[in-house]
ZABAMI-983865 format. One record per residue: x, y, z of N, C-alpha, C, CB in turn. Coordinates in steps of 0.1 Angstrom, whole numbers, plus 2048, in hexadecimal, padded with zeros to 3 digits. Glycine has a CB too. Example, Ala and Ser with C-alpha at 12.3 -4.5 7.8 and 13.67 -1.06 7.14 Angstrom:
<rs>
8847C784E87B7D384E8847DF84E8717D385A/8807EA8478897F584788180084F88D7FA839/
</rs>
This chain:
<rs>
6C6B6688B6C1B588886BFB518956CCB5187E/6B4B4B8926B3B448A06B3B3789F6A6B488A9/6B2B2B8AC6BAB1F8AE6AEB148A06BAB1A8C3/69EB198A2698B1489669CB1588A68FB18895/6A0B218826A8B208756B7B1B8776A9B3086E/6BAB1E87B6C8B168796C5B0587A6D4B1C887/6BFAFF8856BAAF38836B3AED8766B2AF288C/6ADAF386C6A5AF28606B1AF7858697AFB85F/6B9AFF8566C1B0384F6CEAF584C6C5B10855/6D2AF38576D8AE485B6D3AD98516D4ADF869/6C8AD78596BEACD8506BEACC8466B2ACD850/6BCAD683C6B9AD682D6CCAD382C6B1AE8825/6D0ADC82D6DFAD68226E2ACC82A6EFAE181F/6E1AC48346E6AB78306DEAAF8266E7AB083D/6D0AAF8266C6AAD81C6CDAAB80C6BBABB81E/6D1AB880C6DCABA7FB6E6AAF7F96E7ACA7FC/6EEAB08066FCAA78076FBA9D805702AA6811/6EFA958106E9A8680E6E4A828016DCA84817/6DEA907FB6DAA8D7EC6E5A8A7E06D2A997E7/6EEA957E16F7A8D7DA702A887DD6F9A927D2/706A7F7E670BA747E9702A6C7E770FA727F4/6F5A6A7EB6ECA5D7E36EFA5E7D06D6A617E6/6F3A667CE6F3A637C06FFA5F7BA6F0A6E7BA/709A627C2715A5A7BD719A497C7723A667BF/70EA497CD712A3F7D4716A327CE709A3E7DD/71FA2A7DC728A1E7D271CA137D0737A147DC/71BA0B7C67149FE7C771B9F37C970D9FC7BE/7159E77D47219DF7D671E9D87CC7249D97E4/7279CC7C17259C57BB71B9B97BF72E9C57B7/71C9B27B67119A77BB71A99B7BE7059A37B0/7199927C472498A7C772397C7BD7259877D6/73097B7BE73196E7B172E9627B173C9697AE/72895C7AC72194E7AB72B9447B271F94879A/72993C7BB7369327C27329257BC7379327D5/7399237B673790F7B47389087C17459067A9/72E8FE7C77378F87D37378EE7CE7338F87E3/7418E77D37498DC7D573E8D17CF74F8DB7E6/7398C97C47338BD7C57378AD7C472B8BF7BC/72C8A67C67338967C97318907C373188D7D2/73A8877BE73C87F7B273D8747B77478807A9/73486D7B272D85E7B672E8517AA71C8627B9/73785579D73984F797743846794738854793/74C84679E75B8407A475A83A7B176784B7A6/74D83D7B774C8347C474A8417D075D82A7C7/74D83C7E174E8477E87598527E374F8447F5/75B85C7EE7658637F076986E7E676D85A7F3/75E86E7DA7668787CB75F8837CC7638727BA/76188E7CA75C8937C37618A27BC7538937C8/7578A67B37608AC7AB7678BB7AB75C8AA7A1/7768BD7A377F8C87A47738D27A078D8C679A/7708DC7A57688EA7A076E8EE7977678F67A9/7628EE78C7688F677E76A8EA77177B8FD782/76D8E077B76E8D27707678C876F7788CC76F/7688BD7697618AF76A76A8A576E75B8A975D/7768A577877F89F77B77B89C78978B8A5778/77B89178D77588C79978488C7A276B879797/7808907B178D88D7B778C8877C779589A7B7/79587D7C77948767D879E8777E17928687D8/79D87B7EC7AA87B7F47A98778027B08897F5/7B286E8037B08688107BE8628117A485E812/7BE85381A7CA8538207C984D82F7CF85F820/7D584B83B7D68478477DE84C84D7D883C848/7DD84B8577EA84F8617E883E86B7E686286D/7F583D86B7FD82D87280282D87F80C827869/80282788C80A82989180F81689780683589A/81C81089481A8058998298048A08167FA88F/8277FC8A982E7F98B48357E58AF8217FB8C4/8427E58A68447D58A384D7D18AD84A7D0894/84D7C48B48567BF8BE85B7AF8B584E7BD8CF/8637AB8BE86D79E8BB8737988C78797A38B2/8787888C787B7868D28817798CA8707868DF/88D7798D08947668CA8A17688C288775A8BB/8A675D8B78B37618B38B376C8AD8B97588AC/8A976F8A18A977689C8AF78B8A289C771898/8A978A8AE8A77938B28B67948C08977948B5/8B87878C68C47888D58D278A8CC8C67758E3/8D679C8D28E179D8D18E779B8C28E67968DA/8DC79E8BD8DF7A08AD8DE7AB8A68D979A8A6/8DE7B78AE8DF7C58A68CF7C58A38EB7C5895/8C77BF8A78B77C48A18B07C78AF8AC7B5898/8A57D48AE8A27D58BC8977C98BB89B7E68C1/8907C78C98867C18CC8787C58CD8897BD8D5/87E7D48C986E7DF8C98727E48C28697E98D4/8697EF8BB86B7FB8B185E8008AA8757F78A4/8598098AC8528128AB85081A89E8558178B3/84381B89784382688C83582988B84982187C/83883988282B83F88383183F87082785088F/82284086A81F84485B81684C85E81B83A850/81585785080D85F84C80E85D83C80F86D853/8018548367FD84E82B7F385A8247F783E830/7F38608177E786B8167E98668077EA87F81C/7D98637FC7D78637EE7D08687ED7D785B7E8/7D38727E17CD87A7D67CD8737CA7D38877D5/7BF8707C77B886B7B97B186F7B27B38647B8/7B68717A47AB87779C7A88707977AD880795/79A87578E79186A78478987177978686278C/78C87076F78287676777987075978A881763/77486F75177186474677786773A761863742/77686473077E86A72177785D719794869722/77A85E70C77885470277F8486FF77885A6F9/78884470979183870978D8367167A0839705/78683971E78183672B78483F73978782972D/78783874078884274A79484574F78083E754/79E8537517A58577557A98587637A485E751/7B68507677B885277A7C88557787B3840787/7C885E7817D98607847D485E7977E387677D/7E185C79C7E085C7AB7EE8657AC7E084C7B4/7EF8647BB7FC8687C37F98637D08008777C2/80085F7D47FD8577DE80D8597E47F78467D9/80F8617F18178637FB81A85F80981586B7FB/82985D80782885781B830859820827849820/82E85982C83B86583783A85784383287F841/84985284685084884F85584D85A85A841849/85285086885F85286D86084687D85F866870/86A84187B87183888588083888586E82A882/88383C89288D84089389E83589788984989C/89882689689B81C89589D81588889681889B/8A480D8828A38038768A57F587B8AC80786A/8A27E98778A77DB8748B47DD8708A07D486A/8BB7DB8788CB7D98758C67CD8658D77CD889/8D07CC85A8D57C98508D67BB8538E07CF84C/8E37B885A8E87AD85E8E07A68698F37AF862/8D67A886F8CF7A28758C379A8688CA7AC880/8BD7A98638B57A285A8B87958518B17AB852/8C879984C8C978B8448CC7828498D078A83B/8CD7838598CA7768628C076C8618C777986E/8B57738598A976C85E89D77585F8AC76486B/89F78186789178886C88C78D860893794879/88378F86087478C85786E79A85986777D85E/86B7A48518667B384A85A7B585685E7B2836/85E7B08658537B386E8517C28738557AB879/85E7CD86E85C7DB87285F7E38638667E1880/8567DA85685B7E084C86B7E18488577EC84D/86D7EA83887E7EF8368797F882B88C7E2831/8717FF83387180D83187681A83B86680E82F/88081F83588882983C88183784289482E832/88483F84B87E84C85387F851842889857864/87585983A87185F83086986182F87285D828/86586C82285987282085C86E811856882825/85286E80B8528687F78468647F085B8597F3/84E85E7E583E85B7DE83C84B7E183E85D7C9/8328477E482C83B7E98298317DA81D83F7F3/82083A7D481D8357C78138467BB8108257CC/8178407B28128517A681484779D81E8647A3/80984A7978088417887F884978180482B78D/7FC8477737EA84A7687E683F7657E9851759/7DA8407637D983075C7CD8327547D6822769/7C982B7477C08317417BF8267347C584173E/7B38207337AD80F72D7B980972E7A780D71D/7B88037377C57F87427D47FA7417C57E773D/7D78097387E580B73B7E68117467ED812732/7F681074E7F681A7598058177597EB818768/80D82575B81982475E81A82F767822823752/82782F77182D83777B83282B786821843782/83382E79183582479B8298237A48428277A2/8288137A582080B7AD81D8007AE81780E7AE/8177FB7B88177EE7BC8177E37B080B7EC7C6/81D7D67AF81D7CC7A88137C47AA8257C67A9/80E7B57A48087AE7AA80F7A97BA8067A57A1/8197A57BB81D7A07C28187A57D18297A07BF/8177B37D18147B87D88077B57E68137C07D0/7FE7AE7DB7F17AC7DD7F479C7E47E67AE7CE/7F879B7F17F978F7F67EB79080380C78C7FD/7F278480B7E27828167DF78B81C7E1778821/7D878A8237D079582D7D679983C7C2791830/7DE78883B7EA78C84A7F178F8477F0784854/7FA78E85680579785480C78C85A8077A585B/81177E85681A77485D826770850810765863/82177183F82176D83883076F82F818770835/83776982784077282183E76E810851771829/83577780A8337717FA83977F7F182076D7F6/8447857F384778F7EC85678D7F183F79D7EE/8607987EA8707977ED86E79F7FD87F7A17DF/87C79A80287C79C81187E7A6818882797816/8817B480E87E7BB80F8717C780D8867BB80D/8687C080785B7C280485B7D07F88537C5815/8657CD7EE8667D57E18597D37D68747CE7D9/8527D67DC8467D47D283B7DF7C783C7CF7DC/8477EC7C98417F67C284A7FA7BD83A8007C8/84E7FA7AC8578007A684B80C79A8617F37A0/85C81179085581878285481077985C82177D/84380A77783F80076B83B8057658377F776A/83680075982A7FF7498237F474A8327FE738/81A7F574E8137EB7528007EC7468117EE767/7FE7DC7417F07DD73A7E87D27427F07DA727/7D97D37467D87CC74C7C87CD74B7E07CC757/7C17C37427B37C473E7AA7BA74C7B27BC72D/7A07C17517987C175D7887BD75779A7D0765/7827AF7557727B275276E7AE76276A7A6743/7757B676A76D7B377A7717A978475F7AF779/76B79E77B76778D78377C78977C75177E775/77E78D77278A78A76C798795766784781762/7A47917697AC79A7657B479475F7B27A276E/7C179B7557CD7967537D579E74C7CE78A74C/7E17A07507EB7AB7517F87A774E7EB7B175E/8017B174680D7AF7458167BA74780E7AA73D/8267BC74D82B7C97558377CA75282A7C9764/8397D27508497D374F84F7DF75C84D7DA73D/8567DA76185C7DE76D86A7E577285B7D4772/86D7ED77587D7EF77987D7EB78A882804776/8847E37878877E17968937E279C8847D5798/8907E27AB89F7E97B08AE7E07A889F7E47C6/8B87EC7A98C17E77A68C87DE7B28C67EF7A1/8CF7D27AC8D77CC7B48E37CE7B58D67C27B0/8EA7C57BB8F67CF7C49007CA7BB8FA7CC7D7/9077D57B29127D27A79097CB79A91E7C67AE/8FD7CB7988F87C57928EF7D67868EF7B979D/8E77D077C8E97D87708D97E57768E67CA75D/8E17EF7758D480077B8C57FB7728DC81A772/8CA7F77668BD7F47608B57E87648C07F3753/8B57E37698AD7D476E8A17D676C8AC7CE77E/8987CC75F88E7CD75B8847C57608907CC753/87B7C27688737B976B8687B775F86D7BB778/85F7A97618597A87558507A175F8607A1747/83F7A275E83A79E76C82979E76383E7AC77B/82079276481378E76480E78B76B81078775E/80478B76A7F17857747E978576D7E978D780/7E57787727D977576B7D277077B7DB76775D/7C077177E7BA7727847AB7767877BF774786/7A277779079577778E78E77179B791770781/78577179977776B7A676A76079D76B7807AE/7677587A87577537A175174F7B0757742794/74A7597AD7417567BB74D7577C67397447BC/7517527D07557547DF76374D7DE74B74C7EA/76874B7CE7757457CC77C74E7C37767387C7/78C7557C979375B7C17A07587C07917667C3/7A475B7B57B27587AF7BA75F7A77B274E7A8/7CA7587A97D47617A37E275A7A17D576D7AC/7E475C7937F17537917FC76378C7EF743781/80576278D81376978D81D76378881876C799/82276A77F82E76377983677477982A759768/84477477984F77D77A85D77C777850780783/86078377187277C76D87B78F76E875771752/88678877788C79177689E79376D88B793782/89D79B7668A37987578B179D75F89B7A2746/8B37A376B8C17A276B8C679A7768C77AE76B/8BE79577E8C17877848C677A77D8B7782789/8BB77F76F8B577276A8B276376E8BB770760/8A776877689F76077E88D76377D8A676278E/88475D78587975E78287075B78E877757779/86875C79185D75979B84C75679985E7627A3/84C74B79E84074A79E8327457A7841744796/82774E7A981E74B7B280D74F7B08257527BE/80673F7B47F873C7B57F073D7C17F772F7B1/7EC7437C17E07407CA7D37427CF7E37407D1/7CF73C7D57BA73B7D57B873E7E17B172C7D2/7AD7447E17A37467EC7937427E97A47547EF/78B73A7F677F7377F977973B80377E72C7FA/76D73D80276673F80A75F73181375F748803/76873282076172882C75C72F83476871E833/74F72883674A72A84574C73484C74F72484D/74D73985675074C85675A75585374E752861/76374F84877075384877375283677B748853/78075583678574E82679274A82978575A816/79373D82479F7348227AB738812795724820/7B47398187C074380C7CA73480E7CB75A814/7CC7348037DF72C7FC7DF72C7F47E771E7FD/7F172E7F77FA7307EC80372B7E87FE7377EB/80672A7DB8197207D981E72C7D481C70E7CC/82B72A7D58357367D084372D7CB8397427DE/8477307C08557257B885F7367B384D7167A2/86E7317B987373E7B78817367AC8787487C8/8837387A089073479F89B7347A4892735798/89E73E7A98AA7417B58AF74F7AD8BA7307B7/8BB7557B98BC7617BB8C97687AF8BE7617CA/8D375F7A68D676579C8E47677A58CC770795/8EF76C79B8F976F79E8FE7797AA8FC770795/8F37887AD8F378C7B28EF78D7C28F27907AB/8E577C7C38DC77B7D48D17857D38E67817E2/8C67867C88C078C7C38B67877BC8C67937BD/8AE7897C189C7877B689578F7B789077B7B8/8917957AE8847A27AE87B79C7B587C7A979F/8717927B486578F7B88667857C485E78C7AD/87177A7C286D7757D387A7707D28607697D7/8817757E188C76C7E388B7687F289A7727DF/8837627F588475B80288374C80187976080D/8827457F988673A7F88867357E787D731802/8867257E28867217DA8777217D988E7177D9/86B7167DD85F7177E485871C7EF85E7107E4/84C71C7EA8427237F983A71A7F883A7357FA/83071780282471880281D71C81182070B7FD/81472780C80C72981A7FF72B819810732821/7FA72C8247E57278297E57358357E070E835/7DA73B8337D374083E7C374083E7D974E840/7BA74184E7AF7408487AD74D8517A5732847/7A575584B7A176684F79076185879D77383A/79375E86378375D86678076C86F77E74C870/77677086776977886B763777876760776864/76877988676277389075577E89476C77089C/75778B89374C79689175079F8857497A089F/7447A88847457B587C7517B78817397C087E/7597BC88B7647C388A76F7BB8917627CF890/7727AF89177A7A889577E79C88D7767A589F/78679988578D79287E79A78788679279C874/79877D8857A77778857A976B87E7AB774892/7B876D8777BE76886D7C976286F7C076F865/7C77538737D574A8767DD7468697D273C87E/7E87408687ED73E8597FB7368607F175084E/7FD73585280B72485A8137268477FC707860/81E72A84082A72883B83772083F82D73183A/83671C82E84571083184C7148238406FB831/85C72182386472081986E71681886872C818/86D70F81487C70480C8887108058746F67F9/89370880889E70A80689B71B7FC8A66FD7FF/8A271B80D8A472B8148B27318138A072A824/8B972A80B8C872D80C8CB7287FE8D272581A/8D57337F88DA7337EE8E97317EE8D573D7EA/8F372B7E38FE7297E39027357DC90171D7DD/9107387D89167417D690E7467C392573C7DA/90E73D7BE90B73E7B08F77437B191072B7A8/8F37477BC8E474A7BD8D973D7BB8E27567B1/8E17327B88D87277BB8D27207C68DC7207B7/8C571E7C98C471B7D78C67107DA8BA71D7DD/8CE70D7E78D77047ED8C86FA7F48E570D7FA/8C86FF8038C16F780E8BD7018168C96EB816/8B86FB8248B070282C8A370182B8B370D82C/89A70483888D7078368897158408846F9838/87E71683F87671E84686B71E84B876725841/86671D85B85571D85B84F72786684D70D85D/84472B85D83F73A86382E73A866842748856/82B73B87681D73487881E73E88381972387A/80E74587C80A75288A7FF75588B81076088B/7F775E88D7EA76388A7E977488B7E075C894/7E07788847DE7858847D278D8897DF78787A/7CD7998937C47998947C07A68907C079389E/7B47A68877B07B58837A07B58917AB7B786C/7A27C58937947C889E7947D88977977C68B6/7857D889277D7E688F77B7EE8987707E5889/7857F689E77C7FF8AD7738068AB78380A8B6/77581189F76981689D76E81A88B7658248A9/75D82088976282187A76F82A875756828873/77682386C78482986778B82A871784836860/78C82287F79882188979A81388A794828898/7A480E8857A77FF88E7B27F688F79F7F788A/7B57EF8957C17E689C7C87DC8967BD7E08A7/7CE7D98987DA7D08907E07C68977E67D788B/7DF7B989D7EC7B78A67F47A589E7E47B68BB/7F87A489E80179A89680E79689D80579F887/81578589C8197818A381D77689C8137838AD/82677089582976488F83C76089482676987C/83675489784574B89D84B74988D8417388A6/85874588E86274588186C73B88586A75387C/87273087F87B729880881725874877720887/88D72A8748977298648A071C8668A373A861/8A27138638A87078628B57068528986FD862/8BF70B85A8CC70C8548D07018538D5713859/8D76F98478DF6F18478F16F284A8DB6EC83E/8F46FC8438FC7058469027148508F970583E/8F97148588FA71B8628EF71A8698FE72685F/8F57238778EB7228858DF7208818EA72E88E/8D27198868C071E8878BF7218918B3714885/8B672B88B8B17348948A07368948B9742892/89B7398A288C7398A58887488A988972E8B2/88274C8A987B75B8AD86F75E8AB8807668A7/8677678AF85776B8AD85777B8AF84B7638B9/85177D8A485078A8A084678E89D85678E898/84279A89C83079F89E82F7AC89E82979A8AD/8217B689A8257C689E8147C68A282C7D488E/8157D68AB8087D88AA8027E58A18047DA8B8/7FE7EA89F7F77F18957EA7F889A7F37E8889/7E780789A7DC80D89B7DC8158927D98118A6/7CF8158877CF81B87A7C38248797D181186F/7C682F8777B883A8717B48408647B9848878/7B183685F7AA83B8507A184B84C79F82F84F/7A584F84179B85B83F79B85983279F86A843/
</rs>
């Protein structure tokens, strides 16, 4: 045999082999249809929907970082620092879907604190004023609630919640308790609302685990004027609070006041909804100096600021005048800086003066 047949001999039976391996050969399947991801534009930006369903979903959130200082009685040699520092990481997941009683939303709304400092106690009930928050280094639920043709229950924000646009103000309790577990109904035609809530609110100290709050609003807009009245009682204080107020549109800004009437703090030194004085009233005006620059001066005056032993309020006053400045650096980045003088006027003990303020750089997604 010579090197030509054997070369042809070769040839052919791989010829065979190739042949039948082509005949059992694998086929690859065909690949599977992929849903991508689409946008739901029926809830506004930011939705869209879960693959596979008609449930629209939005997630976003912040990350915080602010720097609050202090300087005066409040703060010399009173157990409170003069600086203190915190970062947040703020993240919400929202769903949305439609149904035959309207439209379906649950949230969850999470937040992670860490500062490795607190407001001494006894300082605060000196006088110093929720300028670095009293919220502790944690991680938790911020707010989770359903809500579905104006019911909504879980925990979250009250009306009260929804105060001015600065940060000098004090129209909520002084520790800024403004999100509990409600049942809340609250009919919305847009331009107009009105709502009623039932509330658990923190317990007081020796006072009943069940504490019920009982909490309305009524409110709305016409044209460049909006409003809101509040009424609240807290059933194991048994006491009540109450607060109005408006906003207009001036000139390149909008003009905000408010009155606030607290019955006083109950046997325990306690009110769900406001215990920093007997009365409030305060004013700020938000002017618009550019697209990304805001500033917002404001001036408060709480009357009898001190309570007697039986939770009735005694005397004292309080007045709180500062300004706030918001600046847009760029889209979804921007600045905070705030700064309000405080003078508490005891009849009964020391007054004391201080100014307190934080800065703030915030990144929205």
């Amino acid at each position: 045999m010579n090197i030509k047949s054997l070369l042809l001999g070769s040839a052919a039976a791989l010829a065979v082999v190739s042949g039948a391996q082509a005949a059992d050969a694998i086929v690859a399947a065909e690949p599977e249809p992929v849903e991508y991801v689409r946008v739901c534009d029926a809830y506004g930006t930011g939705y869209f929907y879960i693959p596979g369903t008609e449930t629209c979903l939005q997630i976003g959130g912040y990350v915080r970082f602010d720097v609050g200082f202090g300087a005066g009685d409040a703060f010399n040699n009173n157990g409170s620092e003069d600086w203190d520092a915190r970062t947040r990481a703020h993240i919400n997941v929202i769903a949305k879907s439609d149904t035959e009683y309207g439209v379906l939303t649950s949230a969850i709304i999470l937040e992670s604190n860490f500062r490795p400092n607190e407001v001494d106690s006894d300082a605060r009930s000196a006088g110093a004023s929720s300028t670095f928050g009293s919220s502790q280094d944690s991680t938790g639920i911020d707010e989770a609630y359903i809500d579905l043709a104006g019911f909504r229950v879980g925990k979250f924000a009250n009306w009260w919640d929804d105060d001015f646009s600065g940060e000098t103000d004090v129209m909520t309790t002084l520790d800024g308790s403004t999100k509990q577990n409600s049942i809340r109904y609250q009919y919305d035609a847009g331009d107009f609302y009105a709502g009623i809530a039932l509330e658990e609110l923190v317990q007081t100290e020796g006072g009943n685990a069940n504490n019920l709050g009982i909490d309305g609003s009524i409110g709305g807009k016409v044209g460049g004027f909006t409003y809101a009245i509040i009424g609240a009682y807290d059933t194991d204080a048994q006491e009540g609070a109450v607060l109005a107020k408006v906003g207009v549109d001036v000139g390149p800004g909008t003009l905000s006041v408010a009155g606030i009437y607290s019955t006083g703090l109950g046997d325990q030194g306690f009110n769900g909804y406001y215990d920093a004085g007997e009365w409030s009233v305060a004013a700020q005006y938000a002017l618009k100096a550019t697209d990304k620059f805001t500033v917002t001066p404001a001036v408060q005056y709480i009357d009898n600021i001190d309570a007697d032993a039986s939770g009735s309020w005694d005397s004292g006053s309080e007045l709180r005048a500062g300004v706030t400045l918001d600046y847009k650096v760029v889209e979804n980045l921007s600045t905070k800086l705030t700064a309000t003088y405080v003078s508490d006027d005891h009849d009964n003990a020391a007054d004391q003066d201080w100014v307190e303020g934080f800065f703030r750089l915030q990144r929205d997604f």
